[in-house]
Each structure stands twice: as structure tokens, then as C-alpha cells.
N, C-alpha and C positions, 0 to 999 in steps of 0.2 A: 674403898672401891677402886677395883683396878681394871681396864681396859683391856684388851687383846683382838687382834686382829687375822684375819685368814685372808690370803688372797687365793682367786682362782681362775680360771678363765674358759671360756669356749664360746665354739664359732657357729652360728645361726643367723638363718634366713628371716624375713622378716618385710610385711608388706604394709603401711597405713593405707586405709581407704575404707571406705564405710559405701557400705553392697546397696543402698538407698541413694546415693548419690552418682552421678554420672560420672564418667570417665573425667569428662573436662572437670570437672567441680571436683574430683579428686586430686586433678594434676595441679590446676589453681589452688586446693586449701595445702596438697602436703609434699609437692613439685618432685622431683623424683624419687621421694619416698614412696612412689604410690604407683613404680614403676610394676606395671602387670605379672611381668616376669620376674619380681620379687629382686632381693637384696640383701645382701650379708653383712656383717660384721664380726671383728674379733673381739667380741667382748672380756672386760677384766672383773671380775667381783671381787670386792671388798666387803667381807662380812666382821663388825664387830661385834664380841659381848662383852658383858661386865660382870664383875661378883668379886668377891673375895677369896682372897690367896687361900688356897688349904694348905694349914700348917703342916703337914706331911709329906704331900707331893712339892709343894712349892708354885700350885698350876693355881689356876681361876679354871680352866677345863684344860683335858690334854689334848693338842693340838689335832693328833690324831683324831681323836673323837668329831673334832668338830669339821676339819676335813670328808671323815668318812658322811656325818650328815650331809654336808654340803653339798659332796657328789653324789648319793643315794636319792637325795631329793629333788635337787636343781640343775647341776651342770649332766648328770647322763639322760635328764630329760630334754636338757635344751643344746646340748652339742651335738654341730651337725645336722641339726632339726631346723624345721621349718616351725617358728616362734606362732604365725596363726594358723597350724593346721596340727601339730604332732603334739604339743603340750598339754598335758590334760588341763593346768591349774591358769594355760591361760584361753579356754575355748570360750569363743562368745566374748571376748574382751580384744579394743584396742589394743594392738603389737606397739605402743611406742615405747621408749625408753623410760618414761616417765611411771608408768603402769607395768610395766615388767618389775620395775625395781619393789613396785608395790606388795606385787604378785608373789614375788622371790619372801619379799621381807613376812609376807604370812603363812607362807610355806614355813620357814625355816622358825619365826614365833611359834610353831605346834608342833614340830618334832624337837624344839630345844624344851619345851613348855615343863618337862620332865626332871631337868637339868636343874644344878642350883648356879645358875648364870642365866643374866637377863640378855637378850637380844635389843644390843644399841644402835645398831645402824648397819642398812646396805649401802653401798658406794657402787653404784653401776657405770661403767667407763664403756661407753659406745665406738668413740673416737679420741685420737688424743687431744681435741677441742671440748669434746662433750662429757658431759658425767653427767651424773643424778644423785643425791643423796636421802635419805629416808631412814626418819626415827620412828615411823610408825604414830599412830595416834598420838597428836600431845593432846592433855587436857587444856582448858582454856582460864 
């Protein structure tokens, strides 16, 4: 079993706040994340899979391949975009870092699902303090 990794990046808006709660009780749970006029980042993705080398190519997937999913599915939906208004795969869900990574990671499990490589983790970089990482489902 051998790993490989893509990186990618784009820049999106993006507001926490939950429409049942008041201004104040937004600005108290998620402080200026939940600035009305919304908020960007330049986000970094890190998508790994795994699988085995093919004896021929020498790949686990060709890179290309896995780029072109990447941006097909997730970055030319969310670059540029407003993260809770333009995304289809993330409407009706919290915009945080934590649930986008999720989001991404099951988008990219159903257009790889095809593929003979498993999708092992997103790496979502908000800020250069902040990340996310996500294996998806583990069993218990």
C-alpha cells in the first residue's frame, strides 16, 4: 500500500451563524466568524489516496486524473464562491472548516468510488494556525 497526495487551493467566503439564533448569540458563540458581511479565506486542500503501484504505469492513480477530479468537483465549485450560498454539496449545512473538510471528503469518496484507489484523507488548511484532517468513517 502506497499513499499519494494532491494539493490544491482556493479562495472562499464563508459565514458561521445559525438563522434561529440572534445576532448577539452569534457574535458570542462564533465572534467574528459570524461577521454579517461574511469572510474569506485562502484555503489549501490536501487530498490523499492509497492503492497499489501499477506494475506498468508505475502510478497508484495519475496525478492528473486525480487533479482533474478535484477541480471538477470541489475547487471550481468553491473558488471564489460564497461557501453558504453557491455550493450545492454544502446547502443547509454549517460553513465551518470542520464540515466542509467533511463535505469535500464525500464528494471526492463518490467520484473516486470508480477508481482502484481508496480515498485516505482530506487535509483542509484554513489559516496557517488552522487545519482539519478527515479519514472519513472509521469503524469502531
Amino acid at each position: 500500500m502506497i499513499y499519494i497526495t494532491r494539493r490544491e487551493q482556493f479562495n472562499a467566503a464563508h459565514k458561521l451563524f445559525r438563522e434561529e439564533w440572534s445576532d448577539e448569540k452569534n457574535m458570542e458563540v462564533f465572534g467574528k466568524c459570524s461577521n454579517p458581511n461574511w469572510h474569506g479565506h485562502n484555503y489549501e486542500l490536501f487530498v490523499t489516496v492509497k492503492g497499489e503501484i501499477n506494475p506498468e504505469t508505475g502510478f497508484v492513480i495519475d496525478l492528473k486524473t486525480l487533479k482533474d477530479i478535484i477541480r471538477r468537483y470541489i475547487t471550481d465549485k468553491l473558488d471564489h464562491k460564497n461557501v453558504n450560498l453557491d455550493v450545492d454539496f454544502m446547502k443547509g449545512k454549517m460553513a465551518s472548516t470542520e464540515v466542509l473538510a467533511v463535505e469535500i471528503f464525500n464528494e471526492l469518496k463518490t467520484h473516486l468510488g470508480e477508481r482502484e484507489v481508496t480515498l485516505h484523507k482530506v487535509k483542509l488548511v484554513e489559516t496557517e494556525n488552522n487545519f482539519v484532517e478527515y479519514y472519513g468513517e472509521q469503524p469502531d
